[in-house]
Each structure stands twice: as structure tokens, then as C-alpha cells.
C-alpha positions as CSV (number, residue, x, y, z in Angstrom):
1,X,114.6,105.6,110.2
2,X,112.5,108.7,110.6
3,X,112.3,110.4,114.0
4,X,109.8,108.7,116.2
5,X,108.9,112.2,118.2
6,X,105.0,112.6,118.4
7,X,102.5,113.4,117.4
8,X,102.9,114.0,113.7
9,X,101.0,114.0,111.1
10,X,101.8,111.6,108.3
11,X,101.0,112.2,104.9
12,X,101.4,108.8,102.6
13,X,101.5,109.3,98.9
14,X,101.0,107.2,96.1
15,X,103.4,107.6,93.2
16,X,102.0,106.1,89.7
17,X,99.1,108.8,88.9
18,X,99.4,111.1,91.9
19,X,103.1,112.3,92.0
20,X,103.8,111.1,88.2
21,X,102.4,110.6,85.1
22,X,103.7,107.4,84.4
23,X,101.2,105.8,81.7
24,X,103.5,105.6,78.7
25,X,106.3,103.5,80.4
26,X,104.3,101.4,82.5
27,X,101.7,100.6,79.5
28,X,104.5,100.8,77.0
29,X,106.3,97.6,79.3
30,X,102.6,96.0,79.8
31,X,102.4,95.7,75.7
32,X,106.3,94.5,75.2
33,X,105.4,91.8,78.1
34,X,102.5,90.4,75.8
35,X,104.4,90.6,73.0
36,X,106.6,88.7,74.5
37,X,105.0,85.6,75.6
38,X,102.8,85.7,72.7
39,X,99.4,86.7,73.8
40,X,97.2,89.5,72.2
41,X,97.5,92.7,74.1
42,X,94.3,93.9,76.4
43,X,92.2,96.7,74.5
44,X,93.1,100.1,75.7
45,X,90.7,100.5,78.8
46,X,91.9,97.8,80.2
47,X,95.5,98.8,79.8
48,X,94.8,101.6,81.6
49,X,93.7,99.4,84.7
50,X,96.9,98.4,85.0
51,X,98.6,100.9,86.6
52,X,97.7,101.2,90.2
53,X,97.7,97.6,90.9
54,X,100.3,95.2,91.3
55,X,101.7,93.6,88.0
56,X,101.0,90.0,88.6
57,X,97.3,91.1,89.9
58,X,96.5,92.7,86.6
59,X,97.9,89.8,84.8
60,X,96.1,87.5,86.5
61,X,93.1,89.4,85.7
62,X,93.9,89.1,82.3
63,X,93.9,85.9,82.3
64,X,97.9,85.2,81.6
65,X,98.3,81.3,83.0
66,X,100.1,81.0,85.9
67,X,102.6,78.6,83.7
68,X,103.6,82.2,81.4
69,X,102.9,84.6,84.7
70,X,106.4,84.5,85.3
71,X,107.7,85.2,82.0
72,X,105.3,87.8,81.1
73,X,106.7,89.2,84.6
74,X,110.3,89.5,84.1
75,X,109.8,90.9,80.7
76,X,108.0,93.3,82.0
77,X,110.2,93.8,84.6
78,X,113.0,94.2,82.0
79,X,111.5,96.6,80.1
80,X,110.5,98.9,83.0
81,X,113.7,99.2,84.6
82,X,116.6,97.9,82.1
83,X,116.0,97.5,78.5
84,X,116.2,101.3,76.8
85,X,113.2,100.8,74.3
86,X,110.9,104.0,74.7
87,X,111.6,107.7,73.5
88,X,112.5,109.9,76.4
89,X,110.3,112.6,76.9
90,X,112.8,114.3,78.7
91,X,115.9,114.3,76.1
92,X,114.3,113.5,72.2
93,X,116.1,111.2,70.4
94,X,117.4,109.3,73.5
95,X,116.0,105.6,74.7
96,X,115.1,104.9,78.4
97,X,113.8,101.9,80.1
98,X,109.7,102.0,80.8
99,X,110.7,103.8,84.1
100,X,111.9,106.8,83.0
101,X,108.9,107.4,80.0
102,X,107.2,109.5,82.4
103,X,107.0,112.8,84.6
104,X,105.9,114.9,87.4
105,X,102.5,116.7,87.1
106,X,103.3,120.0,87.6
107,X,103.1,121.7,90.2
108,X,103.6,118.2,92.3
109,X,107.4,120.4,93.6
110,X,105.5,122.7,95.1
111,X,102.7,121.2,96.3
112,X,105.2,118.6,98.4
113,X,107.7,121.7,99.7
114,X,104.7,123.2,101.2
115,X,103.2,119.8,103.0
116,X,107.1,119.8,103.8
117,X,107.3,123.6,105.2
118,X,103.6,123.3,107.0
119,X,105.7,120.2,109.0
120,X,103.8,117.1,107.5
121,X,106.2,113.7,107.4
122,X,105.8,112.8,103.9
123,X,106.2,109.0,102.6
124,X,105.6,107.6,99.5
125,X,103.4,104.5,99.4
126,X,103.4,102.7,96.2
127,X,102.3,99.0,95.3
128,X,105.1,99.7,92.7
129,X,108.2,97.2,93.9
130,X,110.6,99.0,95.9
131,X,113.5,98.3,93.5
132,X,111.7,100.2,90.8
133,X,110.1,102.7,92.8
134,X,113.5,104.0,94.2
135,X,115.1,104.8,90.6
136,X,112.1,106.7,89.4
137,X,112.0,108.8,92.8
138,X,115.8,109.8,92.4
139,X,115.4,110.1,88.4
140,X,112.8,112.8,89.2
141,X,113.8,114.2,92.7
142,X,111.3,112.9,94.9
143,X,113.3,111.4,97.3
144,X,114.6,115.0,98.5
145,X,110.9,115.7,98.6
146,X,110.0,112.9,101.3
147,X,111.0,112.0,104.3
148,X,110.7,107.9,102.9
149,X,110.1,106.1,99.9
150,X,108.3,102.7,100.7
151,X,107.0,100.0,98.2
152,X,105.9,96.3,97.6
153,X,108.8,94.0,97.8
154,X,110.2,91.8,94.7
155,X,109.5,88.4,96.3
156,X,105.4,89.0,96.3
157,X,105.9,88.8,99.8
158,X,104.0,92.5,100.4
159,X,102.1,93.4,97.2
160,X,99.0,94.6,98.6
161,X,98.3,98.5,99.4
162,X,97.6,97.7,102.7
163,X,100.6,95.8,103.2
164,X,103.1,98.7,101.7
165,X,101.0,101.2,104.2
166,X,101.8,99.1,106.8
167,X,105.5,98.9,105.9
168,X,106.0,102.6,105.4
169,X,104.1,102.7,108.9
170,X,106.9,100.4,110.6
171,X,109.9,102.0,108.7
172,X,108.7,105.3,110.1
173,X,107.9,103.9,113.5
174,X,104.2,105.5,113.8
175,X,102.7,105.3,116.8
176,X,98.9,106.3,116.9
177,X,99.1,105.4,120.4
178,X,101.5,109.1,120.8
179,X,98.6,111.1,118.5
180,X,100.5,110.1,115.2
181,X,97.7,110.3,112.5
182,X,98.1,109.8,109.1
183,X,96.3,110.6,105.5
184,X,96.7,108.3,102.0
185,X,96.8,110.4,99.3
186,X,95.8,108.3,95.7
187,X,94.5,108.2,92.5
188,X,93.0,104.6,92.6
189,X,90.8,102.2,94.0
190,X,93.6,100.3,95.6
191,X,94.8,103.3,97.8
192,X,91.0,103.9,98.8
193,X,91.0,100.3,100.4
194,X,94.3,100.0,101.4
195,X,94.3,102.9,103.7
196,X,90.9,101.8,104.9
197,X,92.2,98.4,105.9
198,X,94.2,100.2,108.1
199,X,92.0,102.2,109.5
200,X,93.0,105.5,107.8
201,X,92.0,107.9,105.5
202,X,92.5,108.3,101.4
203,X,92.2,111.1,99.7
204,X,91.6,110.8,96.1
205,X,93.1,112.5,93.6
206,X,91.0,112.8,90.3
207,X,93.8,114.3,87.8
208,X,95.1,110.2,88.1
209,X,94.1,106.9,86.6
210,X,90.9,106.5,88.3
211,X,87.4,105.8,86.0
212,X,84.7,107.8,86.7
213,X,82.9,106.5,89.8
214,X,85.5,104.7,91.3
215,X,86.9,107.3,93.8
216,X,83.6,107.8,95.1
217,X,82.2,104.5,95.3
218,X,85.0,102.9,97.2
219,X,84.8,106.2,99.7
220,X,87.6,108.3,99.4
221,X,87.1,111.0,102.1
222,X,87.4,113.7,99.9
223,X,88.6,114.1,96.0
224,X,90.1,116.8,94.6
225,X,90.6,117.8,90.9
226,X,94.0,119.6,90.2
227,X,97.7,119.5,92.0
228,X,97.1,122.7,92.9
229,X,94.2,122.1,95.7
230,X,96.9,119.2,97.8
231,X,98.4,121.0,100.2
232,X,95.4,123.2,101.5
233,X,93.2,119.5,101.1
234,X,95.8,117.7,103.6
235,X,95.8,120.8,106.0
236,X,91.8,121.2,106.1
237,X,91.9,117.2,106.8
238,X,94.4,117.6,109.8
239,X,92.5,120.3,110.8
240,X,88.9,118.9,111.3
């Protein structure tokens, strides 16, 4: 567990669309999933919707019946995180699962060690499962980055963004009541509400999966549009 001295200033982080570009693996297992239980893949806009949400949520809203929901789940559970089916950017030639078909914006390193140096607590937020979440962090290195890495659980028990905030907030033992405050940082409508719900601020981050609008209309407290404007964003936040 994190230390519990206080205040501090917490700065939760989504991961899909704000610490990684994670479209081709996560899209790539959405389409394998249909193909799998035999129903005609979503047009490409809604694709895109799916990442940021939980899985079963955007197949629901797809309209996948609840008697193939768990099917289309665990194949695309399999090809996220086991089955090697997608070209790794990384090393070309070479097969990884949906997981690893993906990559840190850049400057994302930098942007974190600085948050880090300036004395933020840094946790990663993400409506991704926790099971996944934790090989993609290490794959990539953001675990050394952060001070936690926090997601939904595998049982559907916590899916919800508000519920993974409220997780991360436990596991790191924040106290509001000691002057512990505490920013979302996101690229989607879900992190907007979430941190809302618990009475916290998002701020949006417009080089993610957002459409145009959405940021705004579901009032993120500020958005900015490149990597390169986080850390000075988080510190004129804390600052007010």
C-alpha cells in the first residue's frame, strides 16, 4: 500500500488513449470476438467507441445477446491477452496477443517523471480488468512510472469508472479528510463521469479516443491537446 502521510496530491490516470495508443489490439480482439460468435462486425465509428468502456458494456450496446455475451467475452479476452495473432509493432515479423499491438504516446516518460519529481502520487485508473492492465503496464514500463496500477476486476464485480476510482482511492488509503486531493486524467466520457461521481475532477485529454464534443459536453475541467502540456496542466490545477 502507498504511504498514507498527508496531504498529497493524487494524480489518477487512465491508460487506453491517455498513457497508450492501444487501438489496434483492443479493436483488432473486438473484430476476432465477432468473428467468433458469428455476428457482423460494428462499422468503424463504432469500433472506436469501444475503447474506453468496459467490454461487456460495449457489447451490450451492440446488441450481442446476453446468451453469446459470454463467449464473445472470453474470445476477446483470449485474444487480448493470450492468443499471438497481431503483428508487433515493436519487433516486425513477430506475433503478440491484442495487448501488446500498442504503445506509449511519446513523450508520456517524460511527462509522468516530472508529475513524479514535482511529488504527485501517480495511479493508474483503468476500466481495463486488472489482469490485463498489469501485463501491458510492465510490457511498457509504466508500473516504474506509478506509484499503483488499479483496474476493474474479472468477476464484473467493479466495472464502472467510478468504481475503479474508488478502488485505487482505498488501495492508496486517501483521505480527503487529511487535505488529500486528487485529479482524473482521461481521454473519454467515462473518466469525465467517473471522477465526477466521486466528487473529483477529470482532465481531458484530446490526443485520445474522444469524438469531438464529448470532452466538453460531459465537463471535463479543462482539456488539453498534446502530451506535452500534462505536467504543467496538473500543476496549474493543484495550484488554483
Amino acid at each position: 500500500m502507498t504511504t498514507t502521510t498527508s496531504p498529497r496530491n493524487v494524480v489518477l490516470l487512465d491508460l487506453d488513449g491517455t498513457l497508450t495508443k492501444s487501438d489496434p489490439g483492443i479493436l483488432g480482439s473486438v473484430v476476432k470476438a465477432y468473428e467468433t460468435i458469428g455476428i457482423p462486425v460494428p462499422d468503424d465509428a463504432e469500433l472506436r467507441r469501444f475503447i474506453g468502456p468496459a467490454i461487456i458494456q460495449s457489447f451490450r450496446r451492440n446488441h450481442i445477446p446476453d446468451d453469446l455475451l459470454p463467449k464473445a467475452v472470453d474470445a476477446y479476452r483470449a485474444y487480448y491477452s493470450t492468443i499471438p495473432a497481431f503483428d508487433d509493432p515493436q519487433h516486425p515479423g513477430d506475433k503478440v496477443p491484442g495487448q501488446f499491438c500498442n504503445g506509449l504516446y511519446a513523450g508520456i516518460p517524460e511527462q509522468l517523471a516530472s508529475l513524479k519529481d514535482a511529488g504527485y502520487l501517480l495511479a493508474v485508473a483503468t476500466a481495463k480488468p486488472e489482469y490485463q492492465a498489469m501485463p501491458v503496464c510492465e510490457h511498457f514500463g509504466i508500473d516504474a512510472m506509478v506509484d499503483g496500477v488499479y483496474g476493474a476486476s474479472k468477476d464484473g464485480s467493479r466495472i464502472d469508472k467510478d468504481q475503479v476510482i474508488r478502488y485505487a482511492c482505498r488501495s492508496i488509503a486517501f483521505d480527503a479528510s487529511r487535505g488529500d486531493q486528487a485529479l482524473m486524467v482521461g481521454d473519454r466520457w467515462t473518466d469525465v463521469d467517473g471522477a465526477k461521481t466521486c466528487g473529483f475532477d477529470c482532465l481531458g485529454c484530446r490526443w485520445g479516443y474522444a469524438e469531438t464534443g464529448e470532452l466538453e459536453s460531459h465537463g471535463a475541467v479543462r482539456i488539453i491537446d498534446h502530451v506535452d502540456e500534462l505536467s504543467n496542466a496538473v500543476a496549474a490545477y493543484f495550484s488554483r
